[in-house]
FISEVEX-972886 format. One record per residue (C-alpha): residue in one letter; x, y, z; residue number from 1. Coordinates in steps of 0.25 Angstrom, whole numbers, plus 5000, padded with zeros to 4 digits. Layout:
N
(A (X Y Z) NUM)
...
END
This chain:
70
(X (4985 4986 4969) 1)
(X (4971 4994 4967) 2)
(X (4958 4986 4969) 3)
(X (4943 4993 4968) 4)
(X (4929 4993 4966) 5)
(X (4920 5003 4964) 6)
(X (4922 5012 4977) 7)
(X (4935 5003 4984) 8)
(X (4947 5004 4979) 9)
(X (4958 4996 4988) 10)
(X (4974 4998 4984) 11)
(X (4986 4990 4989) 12)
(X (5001 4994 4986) 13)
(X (5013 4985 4987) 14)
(X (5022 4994 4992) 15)
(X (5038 4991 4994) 16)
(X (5044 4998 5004) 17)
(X (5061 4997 5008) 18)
(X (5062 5005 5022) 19)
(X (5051 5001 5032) 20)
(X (5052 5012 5043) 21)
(X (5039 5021 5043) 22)
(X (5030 5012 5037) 23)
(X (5018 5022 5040) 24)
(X (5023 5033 5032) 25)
(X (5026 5027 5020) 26)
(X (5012 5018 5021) 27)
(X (5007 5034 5021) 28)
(X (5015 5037 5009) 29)
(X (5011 5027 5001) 30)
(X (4996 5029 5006) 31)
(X (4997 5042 5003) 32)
(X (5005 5042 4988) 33)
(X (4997 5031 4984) 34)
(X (4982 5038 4987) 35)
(X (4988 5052 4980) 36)
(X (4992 5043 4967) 37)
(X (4980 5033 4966) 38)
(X (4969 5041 4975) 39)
(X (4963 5034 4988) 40)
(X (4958 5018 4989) 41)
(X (4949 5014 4997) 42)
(X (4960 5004 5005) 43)
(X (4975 5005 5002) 44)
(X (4984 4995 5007) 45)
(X (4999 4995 5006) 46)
(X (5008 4985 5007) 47)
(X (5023 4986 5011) 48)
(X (5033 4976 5005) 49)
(X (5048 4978 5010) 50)
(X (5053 4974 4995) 51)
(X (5048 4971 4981) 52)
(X (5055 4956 4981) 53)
(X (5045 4954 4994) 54)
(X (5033 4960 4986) 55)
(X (5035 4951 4974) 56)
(X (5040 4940 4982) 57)
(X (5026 4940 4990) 58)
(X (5028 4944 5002) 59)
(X (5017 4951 5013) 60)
(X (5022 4967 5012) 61)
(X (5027 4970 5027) 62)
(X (5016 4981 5031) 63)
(X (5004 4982 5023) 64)
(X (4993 4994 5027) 65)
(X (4979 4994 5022) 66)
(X (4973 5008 5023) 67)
(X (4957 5011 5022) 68)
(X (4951 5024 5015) 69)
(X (4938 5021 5018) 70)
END
């Protein structure tokens, strides 16, 4: 989800993720695909769900990262 205006643009992903050992790297990853393919936002926060049943079914993701580009 993108939301802006004018000169801020803040994105969030919903991101699923089935093996959980070095969380930092693929926060990096995805940090680092998701700039190249949409360019930088002004904050990015990505949210880490262990399934898509726990995403559609509601429930908080279990690590959630917001990162500023001020």
């Amino acid at each position: 989800m993108s939301f802006s205006n004018g000169a801020n643009r803040d994105t969030e992903l919903q991101v699923i993720v089935y093996q959980y050992c070095n969380i930092d790297e693929v926060i990096a990853e995805i940090e680092t695909e998701h700039n190249q393919i949409n360019g930088t936002p002004t904050t990015l926060t990505i949210n880490l769900h262990h399934s898509k049943l726990s995403f559609h079914n509601g429930y908080k993701p279990f690590y959630t990262t917001p990162i500023n580009y001020d």
